[in-house]
C-alpha positions in Angstrom: -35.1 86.0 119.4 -33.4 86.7 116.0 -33.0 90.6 115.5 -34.2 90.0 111.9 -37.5 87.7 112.8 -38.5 90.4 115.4 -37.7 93.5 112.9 -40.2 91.8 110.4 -42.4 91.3 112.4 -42.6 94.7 113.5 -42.6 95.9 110.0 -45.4 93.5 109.4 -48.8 96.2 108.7 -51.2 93.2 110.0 -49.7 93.5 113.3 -50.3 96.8 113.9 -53.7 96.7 112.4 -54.2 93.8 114.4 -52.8 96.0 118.0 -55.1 98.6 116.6 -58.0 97.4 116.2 -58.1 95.4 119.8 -57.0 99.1 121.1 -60.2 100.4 119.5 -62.1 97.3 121.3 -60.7 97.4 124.3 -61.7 101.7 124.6 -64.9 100.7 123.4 -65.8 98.1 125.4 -64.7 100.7 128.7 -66.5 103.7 127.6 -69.8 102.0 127.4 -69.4 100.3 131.0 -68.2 103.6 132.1 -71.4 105.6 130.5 -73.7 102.8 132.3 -72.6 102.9 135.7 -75.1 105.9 136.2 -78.5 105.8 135.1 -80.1 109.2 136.8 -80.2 112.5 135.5 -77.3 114.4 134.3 -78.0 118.0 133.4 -76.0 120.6 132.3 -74.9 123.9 133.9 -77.5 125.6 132.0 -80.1 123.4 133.2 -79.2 123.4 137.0 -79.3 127.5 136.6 -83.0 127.5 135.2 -83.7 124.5 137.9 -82.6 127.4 140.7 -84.3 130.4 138.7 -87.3 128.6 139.0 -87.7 128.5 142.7 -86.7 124.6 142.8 -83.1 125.2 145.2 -81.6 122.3 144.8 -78.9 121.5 147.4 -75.9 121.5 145.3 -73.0 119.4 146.6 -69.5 120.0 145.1 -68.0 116.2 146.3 -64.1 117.3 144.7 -60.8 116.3 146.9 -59.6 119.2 149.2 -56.1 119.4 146.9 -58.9 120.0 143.3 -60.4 122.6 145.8 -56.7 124.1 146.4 -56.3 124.5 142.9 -59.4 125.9 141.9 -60.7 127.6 145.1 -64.1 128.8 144.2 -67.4 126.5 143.8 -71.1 127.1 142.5 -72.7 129.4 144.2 -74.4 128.4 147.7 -72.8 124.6 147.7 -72.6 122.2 150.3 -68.4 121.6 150.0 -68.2 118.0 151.0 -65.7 115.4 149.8 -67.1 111.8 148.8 -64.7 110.1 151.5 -66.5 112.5 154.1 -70.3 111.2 153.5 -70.7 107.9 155.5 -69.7 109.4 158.6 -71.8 112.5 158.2 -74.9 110.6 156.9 -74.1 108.0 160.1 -74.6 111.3 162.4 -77.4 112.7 161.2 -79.6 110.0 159.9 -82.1 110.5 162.8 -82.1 114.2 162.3 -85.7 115.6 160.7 -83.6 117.5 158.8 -82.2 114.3 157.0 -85.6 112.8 156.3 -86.2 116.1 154.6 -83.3 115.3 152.3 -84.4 112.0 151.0 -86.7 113.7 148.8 -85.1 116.9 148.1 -83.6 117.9 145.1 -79.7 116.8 145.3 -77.3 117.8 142.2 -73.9 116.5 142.9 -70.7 118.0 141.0 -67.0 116.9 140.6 -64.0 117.6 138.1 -64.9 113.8 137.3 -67.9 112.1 136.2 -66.7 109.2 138.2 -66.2 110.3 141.5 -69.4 112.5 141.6 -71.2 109.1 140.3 -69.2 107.4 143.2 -71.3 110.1 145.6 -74.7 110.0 143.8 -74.9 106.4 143.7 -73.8 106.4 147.7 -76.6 109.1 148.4 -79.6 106.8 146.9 -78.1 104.0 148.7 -79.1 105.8 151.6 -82.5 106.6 150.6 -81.7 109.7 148.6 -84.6 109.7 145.8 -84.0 112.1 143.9 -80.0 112.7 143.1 -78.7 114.1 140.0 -75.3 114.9 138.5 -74.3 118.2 136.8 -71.6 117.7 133.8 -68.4 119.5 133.6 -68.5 120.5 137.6 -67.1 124.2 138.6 -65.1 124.1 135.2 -68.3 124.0 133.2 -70.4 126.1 135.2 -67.7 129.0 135.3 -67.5 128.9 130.9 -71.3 129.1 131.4 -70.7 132.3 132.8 -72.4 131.3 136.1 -72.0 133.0 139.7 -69.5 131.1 141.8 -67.9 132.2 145.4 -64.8 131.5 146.3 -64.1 128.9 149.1 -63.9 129.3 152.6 -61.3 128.2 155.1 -63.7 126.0 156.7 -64.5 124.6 153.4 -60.9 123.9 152.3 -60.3 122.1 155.7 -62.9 119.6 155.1 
């Protein structure tokens, strides 16, 4: 191509409003799939502490990889530490336990550094009869700027 017919081009302010615009489209069009893929609950820090101040104990279930958990090595207070790639085979094994029926109605708030991946587990626990499964925005980050008690990780937790 002539250097001169591509350096209009370029220069040409339609084409970059053109690129922009599909840009803007193409964002848009993601975030809203992204914001439908989960349809539960998804409460803040905030509302997870008054949840727990008011007697409900929810089983909260940090789902982050073990290398997050190396580089932030505390979790909410009184967690289950369990990465997402680590639930089939632990649901597999105790799916006949009494304790596990007790579960499927139990109050389950699932947290990540990522909405996705702590979707990615919710969505995976009501798939397996879970009922009532709930996210919690922001994960450790947001609960530790909430001013929030955390404890700091265990080596059985970090080998999980």
């Amino acid at each position: 191509m002539d250097d001169a017919l591509l350096n209009q081009i370029l220069h040409t302010p339609q084409l970059w409003v053109a690129a922009g615009a599909l840009g803007v489209a193409i964002w848009g069009a993601w975030y809203a799939w992204r914001r439908d893929r989960w349809k539960g609950r998804i409460l803040t820090p905030g509302q997870v502490q008054e949840l727990v101040q008011a007697g409900d104990d929810p089983l909260m279930w940090d789902s982050r990889k073990p290398a997050k958990r190396k580089s932030d090595p505390f979790t909410v207070d009184g967690a289950l530490v369990l990465p997402v790639e680590q639930i089939p085979e632990r649901l597999r094994a105790k799916a006949s336990a009494a304790k596990f029926q007790e579960l499927r109605t139990a109050e389950i708030i699932v947290f990540d550094d990522t909405i996705d991946r702590a979707t990615l587990a919710a969505k995976f626990l009501q798939a397996h009869g879970m009922t009532n499964v709930a996210l919690m925005a922001g994960g450790v980050k947001a609960w530790r700027e909430a001013g929030l008690p955390l404890q700091a990780l265990t080596e059985e937790d970090d080998d999980k």
